[in-house]
The first five atom37 places (N, CA, C, CB, O) and aatype in JSON, in Angstrom:
{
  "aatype": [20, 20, 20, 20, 20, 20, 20, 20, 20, 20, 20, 20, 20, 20, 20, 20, 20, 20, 20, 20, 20, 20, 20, 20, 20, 20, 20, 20, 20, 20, 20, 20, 20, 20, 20, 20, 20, 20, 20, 20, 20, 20, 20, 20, 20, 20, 20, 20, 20, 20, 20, 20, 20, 20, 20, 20, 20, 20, 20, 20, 20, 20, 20, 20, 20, 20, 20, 20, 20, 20, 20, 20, 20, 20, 20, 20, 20, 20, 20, 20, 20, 20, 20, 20, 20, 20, 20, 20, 20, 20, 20, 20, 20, 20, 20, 20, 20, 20, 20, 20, 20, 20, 20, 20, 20, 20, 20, 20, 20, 20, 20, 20, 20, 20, 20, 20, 20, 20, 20, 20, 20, 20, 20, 20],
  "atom_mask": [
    [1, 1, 1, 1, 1],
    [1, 1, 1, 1, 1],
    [1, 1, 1, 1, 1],
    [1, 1, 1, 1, 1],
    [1, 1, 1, 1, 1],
    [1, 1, 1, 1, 1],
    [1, 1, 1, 1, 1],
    [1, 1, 1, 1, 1],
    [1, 1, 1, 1, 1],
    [1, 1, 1, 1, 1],
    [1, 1, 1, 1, 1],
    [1, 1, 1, 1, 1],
    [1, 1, 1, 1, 1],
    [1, 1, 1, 1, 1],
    [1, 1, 1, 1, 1],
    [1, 1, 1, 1, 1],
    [1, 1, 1, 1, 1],
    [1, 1, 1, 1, 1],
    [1, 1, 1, 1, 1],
    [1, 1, 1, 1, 1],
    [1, 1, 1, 1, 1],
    [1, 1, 1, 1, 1],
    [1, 1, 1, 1, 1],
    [1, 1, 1, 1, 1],
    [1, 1, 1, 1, 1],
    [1, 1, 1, 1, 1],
    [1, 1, 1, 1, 1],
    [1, 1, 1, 1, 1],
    [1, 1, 1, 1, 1],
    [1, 1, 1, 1, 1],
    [1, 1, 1, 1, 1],
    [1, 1, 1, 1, 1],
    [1, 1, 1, 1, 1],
    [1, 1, 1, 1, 1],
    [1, 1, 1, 1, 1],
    [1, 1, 1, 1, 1],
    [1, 1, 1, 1, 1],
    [1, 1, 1, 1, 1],
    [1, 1, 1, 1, 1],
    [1, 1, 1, 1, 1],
    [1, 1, 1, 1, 1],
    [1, 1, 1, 1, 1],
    [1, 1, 1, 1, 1],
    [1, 1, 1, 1, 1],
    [1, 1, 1, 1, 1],
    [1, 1, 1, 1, 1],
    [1, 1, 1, 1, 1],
    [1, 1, 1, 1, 1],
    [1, 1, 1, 1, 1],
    [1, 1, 1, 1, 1],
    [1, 1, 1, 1, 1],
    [1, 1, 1, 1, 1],
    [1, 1, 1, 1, 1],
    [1, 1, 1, 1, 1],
    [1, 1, 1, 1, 1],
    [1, 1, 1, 1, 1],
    [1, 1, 1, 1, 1],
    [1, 1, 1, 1, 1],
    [1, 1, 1, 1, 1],
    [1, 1, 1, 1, 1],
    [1, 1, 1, 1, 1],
    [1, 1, 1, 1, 1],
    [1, 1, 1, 1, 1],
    [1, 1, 1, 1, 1],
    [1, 1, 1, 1, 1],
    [1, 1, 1, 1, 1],
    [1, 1, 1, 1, 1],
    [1, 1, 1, 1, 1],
    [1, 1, 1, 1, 1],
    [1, 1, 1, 1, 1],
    [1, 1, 1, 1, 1],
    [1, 1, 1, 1, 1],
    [1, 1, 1, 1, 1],
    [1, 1, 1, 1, 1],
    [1, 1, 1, 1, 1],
    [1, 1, 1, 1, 1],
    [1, 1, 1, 1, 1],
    [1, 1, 1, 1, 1],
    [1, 1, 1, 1, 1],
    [1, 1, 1, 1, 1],
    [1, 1, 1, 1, 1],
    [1, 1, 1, 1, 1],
    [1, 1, 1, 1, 1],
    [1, 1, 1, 1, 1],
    [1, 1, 1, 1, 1],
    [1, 1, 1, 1, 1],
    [1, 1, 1, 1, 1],
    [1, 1, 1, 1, 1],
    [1, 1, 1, 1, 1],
    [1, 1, 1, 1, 1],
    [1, 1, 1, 1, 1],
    [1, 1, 1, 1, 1],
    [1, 1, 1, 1, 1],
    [1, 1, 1, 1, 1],
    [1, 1, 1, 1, 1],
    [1, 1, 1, 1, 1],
    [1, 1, 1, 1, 1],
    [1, 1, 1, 1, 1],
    [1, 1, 1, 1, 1],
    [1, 1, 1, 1, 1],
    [1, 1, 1, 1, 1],
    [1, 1, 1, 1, 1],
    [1, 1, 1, 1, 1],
    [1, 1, 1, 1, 1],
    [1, 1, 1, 1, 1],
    [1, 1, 1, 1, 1],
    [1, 1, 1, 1, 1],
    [1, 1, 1, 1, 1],
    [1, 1, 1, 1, 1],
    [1, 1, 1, 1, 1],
    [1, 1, 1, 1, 1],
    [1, 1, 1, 1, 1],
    [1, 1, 1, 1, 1],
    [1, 1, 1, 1, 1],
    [1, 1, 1, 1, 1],
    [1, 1, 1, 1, 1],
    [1, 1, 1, 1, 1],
    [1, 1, 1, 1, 1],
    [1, 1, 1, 1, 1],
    [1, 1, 1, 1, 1],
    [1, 1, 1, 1, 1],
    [1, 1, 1, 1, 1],
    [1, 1, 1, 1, 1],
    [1, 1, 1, 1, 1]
  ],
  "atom_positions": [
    [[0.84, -1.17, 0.0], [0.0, 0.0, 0.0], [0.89, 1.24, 0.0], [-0.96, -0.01, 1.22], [1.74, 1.48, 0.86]],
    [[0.68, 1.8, -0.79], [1.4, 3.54, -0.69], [1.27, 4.22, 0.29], [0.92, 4.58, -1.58], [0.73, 3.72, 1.27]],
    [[1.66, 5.31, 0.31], [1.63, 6.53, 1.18], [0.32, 7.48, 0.94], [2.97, 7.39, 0.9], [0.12, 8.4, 1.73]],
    [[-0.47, 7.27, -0.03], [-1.55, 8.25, -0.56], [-2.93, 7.06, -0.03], [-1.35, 8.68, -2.69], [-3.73, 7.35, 0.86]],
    [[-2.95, 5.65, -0.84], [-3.08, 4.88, 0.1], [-3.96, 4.41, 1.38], [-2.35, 5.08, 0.3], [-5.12, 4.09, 1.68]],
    [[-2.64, 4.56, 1.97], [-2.76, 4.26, 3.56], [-2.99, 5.95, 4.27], [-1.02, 3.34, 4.23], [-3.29, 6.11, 5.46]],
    [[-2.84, 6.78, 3.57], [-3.3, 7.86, 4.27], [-5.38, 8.02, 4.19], [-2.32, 9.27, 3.45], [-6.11, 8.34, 5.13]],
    [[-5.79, 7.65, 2.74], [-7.12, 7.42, 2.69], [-7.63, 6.54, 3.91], [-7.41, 6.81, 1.39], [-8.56, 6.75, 4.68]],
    [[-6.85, 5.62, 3.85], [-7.13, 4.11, 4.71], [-7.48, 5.18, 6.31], [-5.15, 2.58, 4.81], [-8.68, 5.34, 6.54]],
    [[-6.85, 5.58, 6.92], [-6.76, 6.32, 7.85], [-7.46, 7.33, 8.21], [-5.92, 6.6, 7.83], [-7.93, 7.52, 9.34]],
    [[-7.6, 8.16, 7.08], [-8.83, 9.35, 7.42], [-10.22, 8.62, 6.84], [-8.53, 11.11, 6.44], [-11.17, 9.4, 6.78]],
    [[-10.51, 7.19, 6.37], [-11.63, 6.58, 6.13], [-12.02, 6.35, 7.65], [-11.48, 5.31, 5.15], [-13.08, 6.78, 8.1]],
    [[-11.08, 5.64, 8.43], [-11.7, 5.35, 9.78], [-11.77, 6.03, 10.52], [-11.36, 4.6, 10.4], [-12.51, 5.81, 11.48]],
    [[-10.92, 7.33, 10.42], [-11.1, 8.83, 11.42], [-12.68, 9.03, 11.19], [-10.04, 10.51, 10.77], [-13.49, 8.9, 12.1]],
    [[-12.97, 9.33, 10.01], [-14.21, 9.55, 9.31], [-15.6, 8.76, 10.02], [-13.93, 9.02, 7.78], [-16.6, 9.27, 10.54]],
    [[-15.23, 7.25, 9.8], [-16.26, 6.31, 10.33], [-16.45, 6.76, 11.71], [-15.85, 4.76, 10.26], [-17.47, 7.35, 12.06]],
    [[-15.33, 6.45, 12.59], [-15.09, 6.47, 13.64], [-16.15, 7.66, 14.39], [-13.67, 6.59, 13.64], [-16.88, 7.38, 15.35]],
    [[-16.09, 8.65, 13.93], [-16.72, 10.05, 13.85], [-18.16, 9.91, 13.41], [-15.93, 11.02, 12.82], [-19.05, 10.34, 14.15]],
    [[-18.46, 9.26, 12.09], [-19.68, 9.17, 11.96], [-20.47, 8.19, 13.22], [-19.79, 8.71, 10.55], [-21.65, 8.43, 13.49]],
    [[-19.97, 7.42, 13.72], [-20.82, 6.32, 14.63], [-20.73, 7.3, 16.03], [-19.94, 4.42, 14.81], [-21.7, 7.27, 16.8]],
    [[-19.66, 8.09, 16.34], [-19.95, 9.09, 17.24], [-20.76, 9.68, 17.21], [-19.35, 9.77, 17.41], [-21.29, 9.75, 18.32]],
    [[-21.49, 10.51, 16.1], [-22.66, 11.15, 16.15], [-23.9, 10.5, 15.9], [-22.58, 12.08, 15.41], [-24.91, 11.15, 16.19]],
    [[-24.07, 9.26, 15.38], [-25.18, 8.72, 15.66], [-25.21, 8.36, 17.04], [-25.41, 7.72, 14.85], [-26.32, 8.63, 17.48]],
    [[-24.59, 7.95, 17.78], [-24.82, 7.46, 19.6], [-25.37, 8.88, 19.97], [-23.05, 6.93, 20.77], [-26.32, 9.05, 20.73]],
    [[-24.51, 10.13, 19.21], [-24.89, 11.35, 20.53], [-26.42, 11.58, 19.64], [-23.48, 13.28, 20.72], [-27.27, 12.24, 20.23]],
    [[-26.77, 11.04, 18.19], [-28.51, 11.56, 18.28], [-29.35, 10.54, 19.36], [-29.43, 11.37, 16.46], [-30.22, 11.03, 20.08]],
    [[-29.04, 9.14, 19.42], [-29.49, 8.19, 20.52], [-29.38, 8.81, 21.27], [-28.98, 7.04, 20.85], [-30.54, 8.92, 21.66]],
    [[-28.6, 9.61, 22.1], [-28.51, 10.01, 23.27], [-29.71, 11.03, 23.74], [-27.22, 10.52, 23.35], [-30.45, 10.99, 24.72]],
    [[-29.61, 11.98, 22.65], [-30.47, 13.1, 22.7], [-32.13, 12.19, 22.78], [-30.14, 14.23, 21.17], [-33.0, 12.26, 23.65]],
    [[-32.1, 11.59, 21.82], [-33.12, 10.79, 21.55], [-33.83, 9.92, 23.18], [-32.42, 9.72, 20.34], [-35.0, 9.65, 23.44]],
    [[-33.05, 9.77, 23.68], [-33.12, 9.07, 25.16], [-33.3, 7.51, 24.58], [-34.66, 9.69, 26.32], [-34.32, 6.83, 24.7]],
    [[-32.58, 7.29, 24.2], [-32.33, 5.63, 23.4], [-31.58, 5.05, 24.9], [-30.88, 5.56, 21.5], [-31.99, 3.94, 25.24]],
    [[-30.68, 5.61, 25.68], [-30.07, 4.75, 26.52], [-30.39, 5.13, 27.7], [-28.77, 4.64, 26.38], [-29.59, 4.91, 28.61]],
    [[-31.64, 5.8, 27.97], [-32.11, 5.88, 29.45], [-32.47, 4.98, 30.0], [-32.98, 6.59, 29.74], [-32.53, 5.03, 31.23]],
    [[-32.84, 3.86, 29.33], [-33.12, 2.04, 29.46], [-32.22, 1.41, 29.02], [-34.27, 1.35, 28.71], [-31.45, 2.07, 28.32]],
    [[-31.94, 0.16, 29.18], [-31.15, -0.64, 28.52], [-31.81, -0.91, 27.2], [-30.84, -1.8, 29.29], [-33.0, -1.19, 27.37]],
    [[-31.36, -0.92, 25.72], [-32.4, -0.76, 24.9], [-31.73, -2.01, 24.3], [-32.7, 0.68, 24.06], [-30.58, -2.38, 24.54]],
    [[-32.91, -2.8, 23.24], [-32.44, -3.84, 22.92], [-31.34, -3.68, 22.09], [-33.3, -4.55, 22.47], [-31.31, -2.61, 21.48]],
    [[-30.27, -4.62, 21.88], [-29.51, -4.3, 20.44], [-29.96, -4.47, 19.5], [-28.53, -4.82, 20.12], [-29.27, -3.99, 18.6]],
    [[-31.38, -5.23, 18.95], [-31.5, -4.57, 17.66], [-31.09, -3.24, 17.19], [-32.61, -4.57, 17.43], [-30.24, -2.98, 16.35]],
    [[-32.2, -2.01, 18.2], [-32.41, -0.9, 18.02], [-31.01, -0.52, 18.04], [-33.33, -0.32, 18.87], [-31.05, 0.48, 17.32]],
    [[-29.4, -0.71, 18.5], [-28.39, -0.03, 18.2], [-27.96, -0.6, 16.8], [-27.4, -0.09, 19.29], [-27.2, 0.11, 16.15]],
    [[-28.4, -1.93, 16.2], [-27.96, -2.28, 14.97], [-29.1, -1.88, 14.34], [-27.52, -3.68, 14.74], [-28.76, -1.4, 13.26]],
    [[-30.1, -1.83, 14.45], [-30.97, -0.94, 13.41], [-30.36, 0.55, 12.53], [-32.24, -0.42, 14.35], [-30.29, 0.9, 11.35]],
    [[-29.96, 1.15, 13.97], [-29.39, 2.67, 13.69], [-28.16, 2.48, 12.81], [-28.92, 3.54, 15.17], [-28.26, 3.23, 11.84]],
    [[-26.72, 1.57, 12.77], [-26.34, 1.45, 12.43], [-26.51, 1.13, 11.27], [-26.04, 1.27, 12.95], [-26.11, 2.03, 10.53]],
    [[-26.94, 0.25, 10.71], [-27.63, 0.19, 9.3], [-28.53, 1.09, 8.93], [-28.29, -0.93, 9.08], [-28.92, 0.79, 7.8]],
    [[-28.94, 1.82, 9.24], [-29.63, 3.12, 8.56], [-28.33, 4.02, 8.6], [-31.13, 3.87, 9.49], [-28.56, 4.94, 7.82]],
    [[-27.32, 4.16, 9.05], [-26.12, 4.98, 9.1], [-25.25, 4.25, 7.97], [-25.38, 5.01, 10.67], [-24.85, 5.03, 7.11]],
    [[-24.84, 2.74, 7.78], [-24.6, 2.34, 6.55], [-25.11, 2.83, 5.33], [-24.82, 1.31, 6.55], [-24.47, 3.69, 4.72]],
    [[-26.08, 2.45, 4.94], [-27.33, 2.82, 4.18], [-27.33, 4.23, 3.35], [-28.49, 2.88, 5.22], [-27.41, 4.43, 2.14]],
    [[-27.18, 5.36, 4.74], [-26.99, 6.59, 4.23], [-25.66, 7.03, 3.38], [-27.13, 7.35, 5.32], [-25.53, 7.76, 2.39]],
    [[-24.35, 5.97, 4.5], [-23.23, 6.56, 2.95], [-23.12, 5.84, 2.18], [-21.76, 6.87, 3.0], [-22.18, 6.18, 1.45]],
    [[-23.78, 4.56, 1.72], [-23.87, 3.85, 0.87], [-24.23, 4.75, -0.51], [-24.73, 2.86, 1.32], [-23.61, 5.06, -1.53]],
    [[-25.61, 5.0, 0.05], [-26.72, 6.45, -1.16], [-25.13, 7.29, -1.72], [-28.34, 8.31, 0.35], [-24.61, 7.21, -2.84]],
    [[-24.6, 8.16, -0.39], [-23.78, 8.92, -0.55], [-22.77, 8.7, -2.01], [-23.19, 8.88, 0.7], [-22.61, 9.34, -3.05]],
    [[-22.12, 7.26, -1.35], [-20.82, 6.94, -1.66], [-21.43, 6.08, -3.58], [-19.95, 5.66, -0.04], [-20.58, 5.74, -4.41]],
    [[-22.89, 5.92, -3.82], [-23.13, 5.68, -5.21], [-23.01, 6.57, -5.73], [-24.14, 5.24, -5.61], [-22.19, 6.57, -6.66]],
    [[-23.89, 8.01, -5.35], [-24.21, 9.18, -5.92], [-22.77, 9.75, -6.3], [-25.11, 10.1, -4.95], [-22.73, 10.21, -7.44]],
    [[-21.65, 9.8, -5.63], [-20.46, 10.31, -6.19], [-19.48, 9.05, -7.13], [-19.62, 10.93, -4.83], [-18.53, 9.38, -7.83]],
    [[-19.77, 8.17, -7.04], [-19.55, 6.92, -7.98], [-19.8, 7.37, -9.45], [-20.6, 5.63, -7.6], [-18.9, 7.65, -10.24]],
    [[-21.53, 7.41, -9.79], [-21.9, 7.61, -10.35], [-21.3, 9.11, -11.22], [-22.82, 7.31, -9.8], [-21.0, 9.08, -12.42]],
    [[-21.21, 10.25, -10.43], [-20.78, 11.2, -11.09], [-19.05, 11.35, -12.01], [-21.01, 12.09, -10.06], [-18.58, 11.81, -13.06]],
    [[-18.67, 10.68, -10.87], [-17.19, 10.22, -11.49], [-17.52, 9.49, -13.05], [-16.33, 8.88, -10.27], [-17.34, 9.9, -14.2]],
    [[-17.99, 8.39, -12.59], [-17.95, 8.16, -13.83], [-18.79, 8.82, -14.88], [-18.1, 7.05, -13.86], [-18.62, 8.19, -15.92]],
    [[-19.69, 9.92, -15.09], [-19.8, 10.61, -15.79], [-19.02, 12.02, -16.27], [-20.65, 10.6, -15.52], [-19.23, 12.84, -17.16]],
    [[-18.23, 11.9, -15.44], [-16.9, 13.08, -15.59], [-16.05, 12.6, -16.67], [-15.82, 13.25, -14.14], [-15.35, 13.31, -17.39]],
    [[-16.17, 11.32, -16.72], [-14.5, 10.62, -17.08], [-15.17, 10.24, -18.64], [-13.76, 8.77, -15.79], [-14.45, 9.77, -19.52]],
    [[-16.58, 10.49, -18.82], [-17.51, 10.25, -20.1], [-16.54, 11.31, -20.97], [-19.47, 10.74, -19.92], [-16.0, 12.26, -20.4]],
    [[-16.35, 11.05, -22.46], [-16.05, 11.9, -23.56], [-17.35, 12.32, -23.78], [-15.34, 11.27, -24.78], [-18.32, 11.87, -23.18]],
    [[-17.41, 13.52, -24.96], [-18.85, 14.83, -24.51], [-19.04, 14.22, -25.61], [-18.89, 16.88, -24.31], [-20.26, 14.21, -25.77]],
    [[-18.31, 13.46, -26.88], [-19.11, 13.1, -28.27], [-19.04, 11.4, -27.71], [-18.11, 13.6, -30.16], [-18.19, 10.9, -26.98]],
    [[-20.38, 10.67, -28.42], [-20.04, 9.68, -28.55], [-20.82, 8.7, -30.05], [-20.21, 9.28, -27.17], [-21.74, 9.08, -30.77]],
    [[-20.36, 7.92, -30.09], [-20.56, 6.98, -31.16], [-22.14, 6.35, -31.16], [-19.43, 5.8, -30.97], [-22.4, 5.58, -30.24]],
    [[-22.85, 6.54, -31.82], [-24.24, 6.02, -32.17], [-24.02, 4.36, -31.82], [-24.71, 6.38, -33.97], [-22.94, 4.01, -32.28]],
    [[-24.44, 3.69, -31.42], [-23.91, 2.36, -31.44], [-25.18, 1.06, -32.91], [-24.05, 1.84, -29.27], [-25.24, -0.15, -33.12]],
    [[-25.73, 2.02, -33.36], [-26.65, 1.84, -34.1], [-26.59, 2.23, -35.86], [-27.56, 2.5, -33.36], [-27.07, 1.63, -36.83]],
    [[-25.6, 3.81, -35.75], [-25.83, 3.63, -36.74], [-24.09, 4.72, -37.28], [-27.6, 4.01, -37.03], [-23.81, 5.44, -38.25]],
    [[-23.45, 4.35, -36.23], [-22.29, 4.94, -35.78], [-21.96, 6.19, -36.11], [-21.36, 4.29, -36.07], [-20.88, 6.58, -36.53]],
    [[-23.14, 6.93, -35.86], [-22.92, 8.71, -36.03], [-22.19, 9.11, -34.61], [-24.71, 9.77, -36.19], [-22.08, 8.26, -33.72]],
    [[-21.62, 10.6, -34.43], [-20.99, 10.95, -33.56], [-22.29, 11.82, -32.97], [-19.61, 11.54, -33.96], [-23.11, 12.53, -33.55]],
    [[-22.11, 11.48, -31.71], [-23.83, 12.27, -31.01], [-22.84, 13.35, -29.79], [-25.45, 10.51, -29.75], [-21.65, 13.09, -29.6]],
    [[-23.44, 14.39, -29.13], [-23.34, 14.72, -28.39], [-23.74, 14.44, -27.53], [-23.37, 15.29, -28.51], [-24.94, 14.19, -27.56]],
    [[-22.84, 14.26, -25.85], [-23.49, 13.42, -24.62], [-23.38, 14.65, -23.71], [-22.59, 11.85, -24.0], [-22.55, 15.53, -23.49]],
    [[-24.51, 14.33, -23.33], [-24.72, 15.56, -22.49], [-24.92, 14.55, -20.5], [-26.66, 16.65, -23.35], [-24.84, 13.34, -20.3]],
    [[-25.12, 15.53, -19.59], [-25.74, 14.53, -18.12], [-27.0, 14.94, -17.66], [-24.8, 14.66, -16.66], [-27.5, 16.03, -17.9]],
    [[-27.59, 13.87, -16.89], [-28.48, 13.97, -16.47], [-29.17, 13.63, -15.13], [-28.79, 13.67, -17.18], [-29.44, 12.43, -15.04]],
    [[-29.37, 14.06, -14.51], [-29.54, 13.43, -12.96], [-31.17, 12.52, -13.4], [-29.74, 15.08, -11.33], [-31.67, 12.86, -14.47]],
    [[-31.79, 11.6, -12.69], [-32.17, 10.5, -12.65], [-32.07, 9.65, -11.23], [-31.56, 10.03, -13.65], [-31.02, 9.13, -10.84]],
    [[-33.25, 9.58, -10.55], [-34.07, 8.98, -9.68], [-33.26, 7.51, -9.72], [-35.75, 9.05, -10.15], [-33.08, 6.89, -10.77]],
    [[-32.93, 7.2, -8.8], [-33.02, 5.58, -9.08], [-33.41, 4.78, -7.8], [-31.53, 4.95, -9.62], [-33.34, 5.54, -6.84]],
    [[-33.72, 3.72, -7.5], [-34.15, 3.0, -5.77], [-32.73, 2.04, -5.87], [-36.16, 1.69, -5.56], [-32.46, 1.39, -6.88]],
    [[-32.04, 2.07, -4.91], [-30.89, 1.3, -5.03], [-31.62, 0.09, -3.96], [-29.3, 2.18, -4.54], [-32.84, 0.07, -3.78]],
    [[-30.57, -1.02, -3.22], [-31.01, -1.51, -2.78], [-30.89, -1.06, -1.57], [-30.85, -2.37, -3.1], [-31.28, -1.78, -0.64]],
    [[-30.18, 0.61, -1.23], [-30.14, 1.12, 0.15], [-31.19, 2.1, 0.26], [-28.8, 1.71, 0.53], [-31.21, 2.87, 1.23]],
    [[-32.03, 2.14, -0.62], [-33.04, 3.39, -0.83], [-33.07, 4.41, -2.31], [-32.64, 4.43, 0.44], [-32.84, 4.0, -3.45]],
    [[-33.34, 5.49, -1.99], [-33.74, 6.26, -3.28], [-32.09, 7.09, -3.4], [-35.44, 7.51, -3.03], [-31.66, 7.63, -2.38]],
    [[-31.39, 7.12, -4.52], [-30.51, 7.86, -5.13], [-30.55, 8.92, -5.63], [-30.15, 7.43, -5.78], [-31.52, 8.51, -6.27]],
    [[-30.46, 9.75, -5.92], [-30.28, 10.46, -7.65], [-29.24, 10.39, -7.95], [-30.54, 11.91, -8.03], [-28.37, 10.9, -7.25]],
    [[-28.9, 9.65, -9.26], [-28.11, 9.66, -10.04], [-27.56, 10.39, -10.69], [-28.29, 9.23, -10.46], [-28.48, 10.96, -11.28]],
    [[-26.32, 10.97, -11.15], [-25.67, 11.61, -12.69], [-25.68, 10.36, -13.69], [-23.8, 12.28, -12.56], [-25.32, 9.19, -13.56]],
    [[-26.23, 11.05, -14.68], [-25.52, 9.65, -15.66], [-25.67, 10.58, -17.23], [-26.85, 7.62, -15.63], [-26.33, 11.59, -17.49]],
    [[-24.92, 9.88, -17.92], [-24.42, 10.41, -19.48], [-26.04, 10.02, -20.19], [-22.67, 9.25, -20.38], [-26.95, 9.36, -19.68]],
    [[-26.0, 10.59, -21.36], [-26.72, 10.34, -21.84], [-26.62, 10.95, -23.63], [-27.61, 10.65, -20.9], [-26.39, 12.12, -23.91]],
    [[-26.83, 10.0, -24.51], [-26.49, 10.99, -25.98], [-27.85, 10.51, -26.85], [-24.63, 10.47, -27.03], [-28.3, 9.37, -26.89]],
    [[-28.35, 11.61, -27.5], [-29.23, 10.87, -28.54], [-28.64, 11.34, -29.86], [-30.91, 11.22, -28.42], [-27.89, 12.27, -30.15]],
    [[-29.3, 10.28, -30.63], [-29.11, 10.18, -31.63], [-30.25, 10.72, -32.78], [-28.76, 9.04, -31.57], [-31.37, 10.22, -32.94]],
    [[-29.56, 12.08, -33.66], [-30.96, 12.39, -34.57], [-30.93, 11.21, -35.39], [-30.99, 13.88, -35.59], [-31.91, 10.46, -35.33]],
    [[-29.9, 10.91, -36.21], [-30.34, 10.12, -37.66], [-31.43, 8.97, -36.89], [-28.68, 9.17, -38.69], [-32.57, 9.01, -37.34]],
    [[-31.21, 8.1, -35.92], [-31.59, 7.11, -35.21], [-33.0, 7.64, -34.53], [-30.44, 6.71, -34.25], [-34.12, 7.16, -34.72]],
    [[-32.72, 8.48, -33.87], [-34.3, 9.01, -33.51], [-34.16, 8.08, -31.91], [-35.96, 8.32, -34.98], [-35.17, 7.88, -31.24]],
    [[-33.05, 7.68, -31.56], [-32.93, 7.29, -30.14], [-32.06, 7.48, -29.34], [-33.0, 6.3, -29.97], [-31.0, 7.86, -29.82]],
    [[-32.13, 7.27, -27.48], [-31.11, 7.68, -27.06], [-30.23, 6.29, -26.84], [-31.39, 8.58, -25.9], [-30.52, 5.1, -27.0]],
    [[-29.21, 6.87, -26.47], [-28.16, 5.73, -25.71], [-27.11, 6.32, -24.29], [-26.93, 5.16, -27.11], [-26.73, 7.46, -24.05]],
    [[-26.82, 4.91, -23.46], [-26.04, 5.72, -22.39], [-24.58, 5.42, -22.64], [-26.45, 5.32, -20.83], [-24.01, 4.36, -22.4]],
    [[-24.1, 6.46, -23.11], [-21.94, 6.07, -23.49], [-21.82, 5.04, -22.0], [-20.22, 8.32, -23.24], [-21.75, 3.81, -21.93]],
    [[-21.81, 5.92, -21.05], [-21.32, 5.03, -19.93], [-21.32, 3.73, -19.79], [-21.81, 5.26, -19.02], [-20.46, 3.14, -19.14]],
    [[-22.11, 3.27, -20.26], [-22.09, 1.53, -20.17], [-21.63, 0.8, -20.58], [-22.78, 0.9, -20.35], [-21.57, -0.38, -20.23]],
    [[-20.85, 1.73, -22.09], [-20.13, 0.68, -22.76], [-18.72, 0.75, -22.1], [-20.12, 0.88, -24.38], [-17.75, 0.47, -22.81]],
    [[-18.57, 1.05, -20.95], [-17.32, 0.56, -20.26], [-15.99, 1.58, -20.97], [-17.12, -1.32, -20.6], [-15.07, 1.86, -20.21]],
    [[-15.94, 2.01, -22.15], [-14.73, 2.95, -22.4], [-15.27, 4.46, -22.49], [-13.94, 2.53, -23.86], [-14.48, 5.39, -22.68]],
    [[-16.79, 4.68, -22.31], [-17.26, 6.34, -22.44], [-17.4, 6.78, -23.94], [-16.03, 7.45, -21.72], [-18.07, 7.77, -24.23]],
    [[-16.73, 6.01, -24.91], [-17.48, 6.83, -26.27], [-18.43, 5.43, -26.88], [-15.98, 7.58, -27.77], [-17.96, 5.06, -27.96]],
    [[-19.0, 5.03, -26.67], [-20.55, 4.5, -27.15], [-20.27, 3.16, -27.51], [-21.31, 5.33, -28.52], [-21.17, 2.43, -27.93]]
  ]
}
């Protein structure tokens, strides 16, 4: 592992570490531990705290890889050069609701769209 790395590696768990701190102090506020509460309810919270940077950590996935999209791409139909433009887009992941970035180019001669992104190299 590098030095760039293992420095991510490190401020990932500073990060975590920090995020599970502030979910206990909303429990707290919440009066979650004025009883002994079952552990579901502390692994419940936790997985809704997964969950949330999951959403997070797609939604900037997603944009990356529409950054890294070329702006023309290839008709895959009728191999004209289209302009790709982005588009945000709703999606239900399996951690909940997203919005997405994603590429998108249509095609006049074709009269349809297509998504560059999928074909794995960004031009169509």
């Amino acid at each position: 592992m590098d030095a760039d790395q293992e420095a991510r590696q490190v401020e990932k768990q500073r990060l975590l570490a920090r995020l599970a701190e502030l979910q206990i102090e909303e429990m707290v506020e919440e009066g979650v531990f004025l009883e002994t509460p079952h552990y579901s309810i502390i692994e419940l919270q936790a997985a809704t705290l997964g969950r949330e940077l999951s959403r997070k950590a797609q939604q900037r996935g997603a944009r990356e890889v529409a950054a890294n999209c070329e702006a023309q791409a290839t008709c895959p139909t009728c191999q004209s050069s289209c302009q790709v433009e982005t588009k945000e887009r709703p999606v239900t992941s399996i951690d909940g609701p997203v919005e997405l970035v994603e590429t998108v180019a249509h095609c006049r001669k074709c009269r349809r769209s297509f998504f560059p992104s999928t074909s794995g190299d960004g031009n169509g």
